[in-house]
C-alpha positions in Angstrom: 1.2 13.4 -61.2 2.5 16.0 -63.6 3.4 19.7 -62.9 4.6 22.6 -65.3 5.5 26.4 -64.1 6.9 27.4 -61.1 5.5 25.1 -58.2 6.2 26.6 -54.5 6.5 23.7 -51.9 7.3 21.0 -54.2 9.0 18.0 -52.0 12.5 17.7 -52.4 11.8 13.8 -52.4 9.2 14.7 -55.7 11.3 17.0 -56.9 14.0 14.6 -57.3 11.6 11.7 -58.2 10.4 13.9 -61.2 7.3 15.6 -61.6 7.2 16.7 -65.5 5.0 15.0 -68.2 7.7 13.3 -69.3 11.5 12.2 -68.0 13.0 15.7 -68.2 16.7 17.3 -67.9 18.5 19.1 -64.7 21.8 20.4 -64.5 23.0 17.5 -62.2 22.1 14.9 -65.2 23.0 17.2 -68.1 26.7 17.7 -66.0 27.0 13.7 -65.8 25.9 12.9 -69.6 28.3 15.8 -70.5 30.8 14.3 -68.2 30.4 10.5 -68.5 28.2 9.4 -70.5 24.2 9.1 -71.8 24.1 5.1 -70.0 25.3 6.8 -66.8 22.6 10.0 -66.5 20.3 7.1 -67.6 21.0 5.3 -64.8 20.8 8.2 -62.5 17.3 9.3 -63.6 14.3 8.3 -61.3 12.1 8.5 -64.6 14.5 6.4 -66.6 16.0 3.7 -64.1 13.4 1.1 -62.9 16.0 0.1 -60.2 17.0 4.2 -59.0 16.8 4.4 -55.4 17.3 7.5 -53.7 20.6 7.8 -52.0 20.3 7.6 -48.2 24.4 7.7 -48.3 26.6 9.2 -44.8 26.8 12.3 -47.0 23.4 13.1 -45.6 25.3 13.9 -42.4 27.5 16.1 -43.3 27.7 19.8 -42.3 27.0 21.4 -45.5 23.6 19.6 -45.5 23.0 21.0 -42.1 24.1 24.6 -42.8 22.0 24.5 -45.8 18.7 23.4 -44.3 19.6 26.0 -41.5 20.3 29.3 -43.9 17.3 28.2 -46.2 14.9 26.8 -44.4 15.4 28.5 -40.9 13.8 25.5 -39.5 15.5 23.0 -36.7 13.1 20.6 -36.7 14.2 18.6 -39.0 17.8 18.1 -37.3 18.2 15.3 -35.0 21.3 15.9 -32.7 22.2 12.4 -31.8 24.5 12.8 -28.2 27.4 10.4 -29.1 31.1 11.2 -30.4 30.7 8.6 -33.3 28.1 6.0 -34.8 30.2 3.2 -33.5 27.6 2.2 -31.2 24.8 0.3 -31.6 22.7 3.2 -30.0 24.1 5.7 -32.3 23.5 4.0 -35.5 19.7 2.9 -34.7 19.4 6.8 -33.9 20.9 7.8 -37.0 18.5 5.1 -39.1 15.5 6.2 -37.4 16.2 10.1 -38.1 16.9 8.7 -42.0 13.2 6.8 -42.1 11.6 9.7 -40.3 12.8 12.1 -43.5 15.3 13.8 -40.9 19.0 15.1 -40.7 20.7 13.2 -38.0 23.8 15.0 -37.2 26.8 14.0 -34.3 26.6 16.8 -31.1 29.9 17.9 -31.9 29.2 17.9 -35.6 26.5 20.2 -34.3 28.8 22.6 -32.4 30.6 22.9 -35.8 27.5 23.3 -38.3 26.3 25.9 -35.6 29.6 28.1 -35.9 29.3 27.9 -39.6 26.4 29.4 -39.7 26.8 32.1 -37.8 29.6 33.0 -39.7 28.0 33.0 -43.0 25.1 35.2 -41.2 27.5 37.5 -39.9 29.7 37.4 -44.0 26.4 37.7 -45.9 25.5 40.8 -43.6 28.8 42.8 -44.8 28.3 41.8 -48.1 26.8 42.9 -51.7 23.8 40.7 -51.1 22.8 41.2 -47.7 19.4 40.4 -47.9 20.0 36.5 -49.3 18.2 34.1 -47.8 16.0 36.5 -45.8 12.2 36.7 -47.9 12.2 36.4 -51.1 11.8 32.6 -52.0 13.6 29.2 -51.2 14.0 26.6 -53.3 11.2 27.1 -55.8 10.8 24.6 -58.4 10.7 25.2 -62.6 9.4 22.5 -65.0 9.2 24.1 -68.8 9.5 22.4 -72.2 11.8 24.2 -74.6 12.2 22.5 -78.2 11.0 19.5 -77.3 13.0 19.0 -73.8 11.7 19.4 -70.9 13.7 20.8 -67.9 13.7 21.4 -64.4 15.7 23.2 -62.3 14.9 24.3 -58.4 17.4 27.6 -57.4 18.5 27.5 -53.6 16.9 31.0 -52.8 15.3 33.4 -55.3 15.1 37.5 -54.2 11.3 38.8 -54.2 11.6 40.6 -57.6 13.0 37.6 -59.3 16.4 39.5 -60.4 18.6 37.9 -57.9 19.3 34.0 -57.7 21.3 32.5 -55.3 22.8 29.1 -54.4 24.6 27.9 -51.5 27.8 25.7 -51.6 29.9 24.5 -49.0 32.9 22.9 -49.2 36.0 20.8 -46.9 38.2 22.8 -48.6 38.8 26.5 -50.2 36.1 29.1 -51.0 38.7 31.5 -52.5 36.9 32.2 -55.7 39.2 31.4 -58.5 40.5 28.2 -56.6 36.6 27.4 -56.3 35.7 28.6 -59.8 38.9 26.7 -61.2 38.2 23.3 -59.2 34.3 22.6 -57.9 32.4 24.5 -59.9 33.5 22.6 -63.0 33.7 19.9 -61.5 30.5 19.4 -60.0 28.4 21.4 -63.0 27.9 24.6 -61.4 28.3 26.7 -64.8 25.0 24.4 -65.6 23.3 24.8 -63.1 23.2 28.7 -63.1 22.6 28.9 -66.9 19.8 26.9 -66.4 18.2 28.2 -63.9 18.4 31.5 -65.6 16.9 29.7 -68.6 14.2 28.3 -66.8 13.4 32.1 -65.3 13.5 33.8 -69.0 11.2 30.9 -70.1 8.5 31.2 -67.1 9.0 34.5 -65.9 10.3 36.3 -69.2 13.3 38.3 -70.1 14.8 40.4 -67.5 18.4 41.3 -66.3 19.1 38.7 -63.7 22.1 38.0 -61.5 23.3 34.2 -60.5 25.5 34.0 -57.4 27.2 31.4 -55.9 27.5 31.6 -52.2 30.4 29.3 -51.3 31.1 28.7 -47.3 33.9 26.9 -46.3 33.0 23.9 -43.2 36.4 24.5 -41.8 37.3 27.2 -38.9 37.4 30.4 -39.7 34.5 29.2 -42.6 35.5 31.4 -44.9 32.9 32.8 -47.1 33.1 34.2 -50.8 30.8 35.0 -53.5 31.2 33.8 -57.0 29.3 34.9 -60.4 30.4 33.9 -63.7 30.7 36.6 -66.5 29.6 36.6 -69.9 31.8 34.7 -71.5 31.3 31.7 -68.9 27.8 31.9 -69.0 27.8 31.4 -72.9 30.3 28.6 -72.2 27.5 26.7 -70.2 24.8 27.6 -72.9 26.5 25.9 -75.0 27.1 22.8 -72.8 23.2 22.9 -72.2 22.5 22.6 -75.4 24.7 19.8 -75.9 23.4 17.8 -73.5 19.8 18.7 -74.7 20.6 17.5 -78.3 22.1 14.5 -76.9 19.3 14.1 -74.1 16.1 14.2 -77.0 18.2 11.5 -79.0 18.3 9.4 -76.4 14.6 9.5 -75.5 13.4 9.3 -79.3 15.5 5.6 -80.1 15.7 4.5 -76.5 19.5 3.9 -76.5 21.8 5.3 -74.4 25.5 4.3 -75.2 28.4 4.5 -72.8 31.8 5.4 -73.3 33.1 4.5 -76.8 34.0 1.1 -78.0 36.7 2.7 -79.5 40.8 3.3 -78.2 40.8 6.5 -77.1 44.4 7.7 -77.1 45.1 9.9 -74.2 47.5 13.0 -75.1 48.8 15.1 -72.3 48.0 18.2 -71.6 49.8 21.6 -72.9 49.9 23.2 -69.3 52.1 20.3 -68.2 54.0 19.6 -70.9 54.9 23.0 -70.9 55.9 22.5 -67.6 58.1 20.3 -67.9 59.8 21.9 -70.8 60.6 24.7 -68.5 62.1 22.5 -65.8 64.4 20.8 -68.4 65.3 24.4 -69.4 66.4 25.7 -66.1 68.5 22.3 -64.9 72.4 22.1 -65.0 74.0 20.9 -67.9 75.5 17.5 -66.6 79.3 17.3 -67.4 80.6 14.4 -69.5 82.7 10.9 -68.5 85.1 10.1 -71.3 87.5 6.8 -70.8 91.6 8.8 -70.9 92.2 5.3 -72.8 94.1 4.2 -69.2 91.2 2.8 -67.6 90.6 6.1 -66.1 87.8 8.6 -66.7 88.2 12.5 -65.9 85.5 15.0 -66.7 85.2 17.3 -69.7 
């Protein structure tokens, strides 16, 4: 099966499994050609990778998946609240398998109590804030497939607004939403930056040029779940533009001699980095001068 445009309802299962004419390009496999290398997005490519399985790892219990399918989907259904404190017991884990065959999201009860808290709070953040309407109408988790020079791309935005300006994705996290700590740490590290630019590409290719606005909700899973809103300016979206079309150059390559190299055969010689050596040139700076042992010629030492 083979779909182009903007396709409402698409699976996550199919989405994931890929859908487009030919093997095509998201953000998460652009951030790990970028980041590793072309053999390792091969590898994680459900086109690609005779072997890929999809990953039915304990991360599918964890709260953010939870919260997520709760703020975007409004729907409980799919939850399976499992009464038990741990998945020690036999019970447990044959509850917890079953919810995984079924397509469900088994979660702990007290997990449960926590995911529940969370999001309230986001509800109750969201409401006070500059986009108080996310997640409410508009569109969730619409899916793009588009060929652009010769790649084709898909990308599938956590929540869209009804006029197509607004964009919005949902991240949650065990540890700080406080935007420059997030922006400086996750974002770049999970591929954020290429994810928004390419959703916004995908929008300006199937739904033409228009001032548009790509937000990152970021909700912390830890008491008081701390809530903050990140968007990255000019200069950072060009930043990912660039890495997008990196990893599209690289991507085609690829596909057109069938080879996708690892990391280099050659030494790579690791230099440090400015911040920290800066660093420590500023430490040296500010210790004591240590005073000097000379030998008196007597066996003795004294101090100058």
């Amino acid at each position: 099966m083979s779909s182009t445009g903007i396709i409402d309802g698409l699976p996550i299962a199919d989405y994931i499994r890929d859908v487009a004419p030919v093997p095509s390009l998201s953000a998460s496999l652009a951030h790990i050609l970028l980041s590793r290398s072309p053999q390792h997005a091969w590898m994680a490519s459900a086109r690609l990778n005779p072997a890929w399985e999809p990953d039915e790892s304990e991360a599918r219990q964890d709260i953010g998946t939870i919260v997520h399918a709760i703020l975007l989907e409004g729907d409980r259904s799919r939850i399976v609240v499992i009464e038990a404190d741990d998945y020690r017991s036999k019970l447990a884990k044959e509850a917890r398998d079953l919810a995984h065959v079924q397509g469900k999201l088994p979660i702990l009860a007290t997990r449960m109590v926590e995911a529940d808290a969370a999001v309230e709070a986001a509800r109750d953040q969201l409401a006070a804030s500059e986009i108080a309407d996310a997640f409410t109408g508009g569109h969730a988790e619409r899916s793009m497939l588009w060929e652009e020079d010769g790649v084709w791309w898909r990308s599938r935005p956590d929540w869209t607004s009804g006029d197509g300006l607004v964009v919005v994705d949902l991240k949650t996290t065990g540890g700080s939403a406080e935007p420059e700590a997030w922006s400086r740490g996750p974002l770049l590290a999970h591929g954020a930056d290429l994810q928004a630019a390419l959703a916004l590409r995908g929008m300006r290719a199937l739904m033409g040029h228009a001032e548009r606005s790509f937000i990152f909700v970021v909700l912390e899973t830890m008491p008081p779940y701390g809530l903050s809103l990140v968007g990255l300016d000019p200069q950072f979206m060009e930043f990912a533009e660039t890495k997008l079309d990196a990893a599209a150059k690289t991507w085609a390559a690829c596909l057109a001699d069938g080879r996708w190299p690892g990391y280099p055969a050659r030494v790579c010689w690791a230099s440090p980095p400015e911040y920290l050596v800066y660093r420590w040139g500023e430490r040296r700076a500010l210790e004591p001068e240590r005073p000097k042992i000379v030998d008196d010629g007597e066996g003795e030492t004294e101090e100058l």
